[in-house]
C-alpha positions, -999 to 999 in steps of 0.1 A, spaced: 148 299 -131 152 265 -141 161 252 -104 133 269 -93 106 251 -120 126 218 -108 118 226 -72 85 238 -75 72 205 -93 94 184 -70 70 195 -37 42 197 -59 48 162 -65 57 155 -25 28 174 -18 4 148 -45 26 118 -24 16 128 8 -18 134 -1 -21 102 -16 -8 87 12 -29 98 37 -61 83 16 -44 53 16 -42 58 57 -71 67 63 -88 39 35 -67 12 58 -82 29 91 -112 24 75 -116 -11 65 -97 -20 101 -127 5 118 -152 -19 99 -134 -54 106 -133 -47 144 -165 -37 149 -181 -68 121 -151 -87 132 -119 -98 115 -135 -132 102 -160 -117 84 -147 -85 69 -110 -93 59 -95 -86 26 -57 -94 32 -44 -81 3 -57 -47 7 -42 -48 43 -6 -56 24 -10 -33 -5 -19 -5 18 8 -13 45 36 -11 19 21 22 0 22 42 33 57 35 40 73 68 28 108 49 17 97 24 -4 122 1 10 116 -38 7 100 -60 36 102 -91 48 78 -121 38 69 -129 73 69 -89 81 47 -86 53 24 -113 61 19 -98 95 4 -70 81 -28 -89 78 -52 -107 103 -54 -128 80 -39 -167 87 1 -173 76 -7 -196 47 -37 -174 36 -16 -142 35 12 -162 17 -9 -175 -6 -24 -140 -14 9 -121 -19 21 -150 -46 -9 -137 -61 1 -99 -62 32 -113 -68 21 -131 -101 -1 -103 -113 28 -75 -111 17 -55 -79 47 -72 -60 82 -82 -63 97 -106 -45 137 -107 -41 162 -127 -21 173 -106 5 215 -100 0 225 -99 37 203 -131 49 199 -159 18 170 -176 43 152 -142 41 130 -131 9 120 -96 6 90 -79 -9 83 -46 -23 51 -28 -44 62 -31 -83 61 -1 -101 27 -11 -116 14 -16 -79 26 17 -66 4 28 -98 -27 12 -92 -25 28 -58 -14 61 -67 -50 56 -91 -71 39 -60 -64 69 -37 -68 96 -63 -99 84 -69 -105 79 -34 -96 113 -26 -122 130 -54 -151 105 -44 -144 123 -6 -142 159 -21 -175 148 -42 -194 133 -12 -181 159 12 -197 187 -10 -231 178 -11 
């Protein structure tokens, strides 16, 4: 009985993740949609391109700086300069990669994966609420 409580909240909680996920997909479509069509120079938030990029990866796993900064239209420096910013707030963490010392690695924090997990829940009930009416 117990197993089956454990498993039942476990894809409840997958279910939530995937949910969540796809907000945060569809929110990154979104603002992409918007900077093509206003263009890139004007309509660019680089961190949400980062945030978002590293949310929708379902492993969680750390990536690479450059890999990272790619994720972004946004200039190298500019993007760099933005993730030491995540990165000194608590949203990232940055590590030395173990296999490659010339490599650094970067991951959501736990307190970023929670801000998320908030932006796209809210983002999800402002869609049900709008899609309602």
């Amino acid at each position: 009985m117990v197993s089956q409580l454990h498993r039942a909240n476990e894809a409840q909680t997958a279910a939530r993740l995937d949910g969540l996920r796809a907000i945060a997909k569809l929110t990154l479509r979104l603002h992409q949609t918007i900077g093509g069509r206003i263009g890139q120079d004007l309509f660019s938030a680089p961190a949400v391109d980062m945030l978002f990029d590293l949310y929708m990866q379902t492993d969680r796993q750390p990536i690479s700086l450059t890999s990272l900064c790619g994720a972004c239209s946004a200039p190298p420096r500019t993007a760099l300069n933005t993730i030491n910013r995540m990165v000194a707030r608590g949203m990232l963490e940055r590590s030395a990669d173990p296999d490659d010392g010339r490599r650094i690695l970067v991951c959501l924090s736990g307190q970023g994966v929670a801000l998320l997990d908030a932006c796209c829940a809210e983002l999800r009930s402002l869609l049900i609420q709008f899609g309602s009416r």
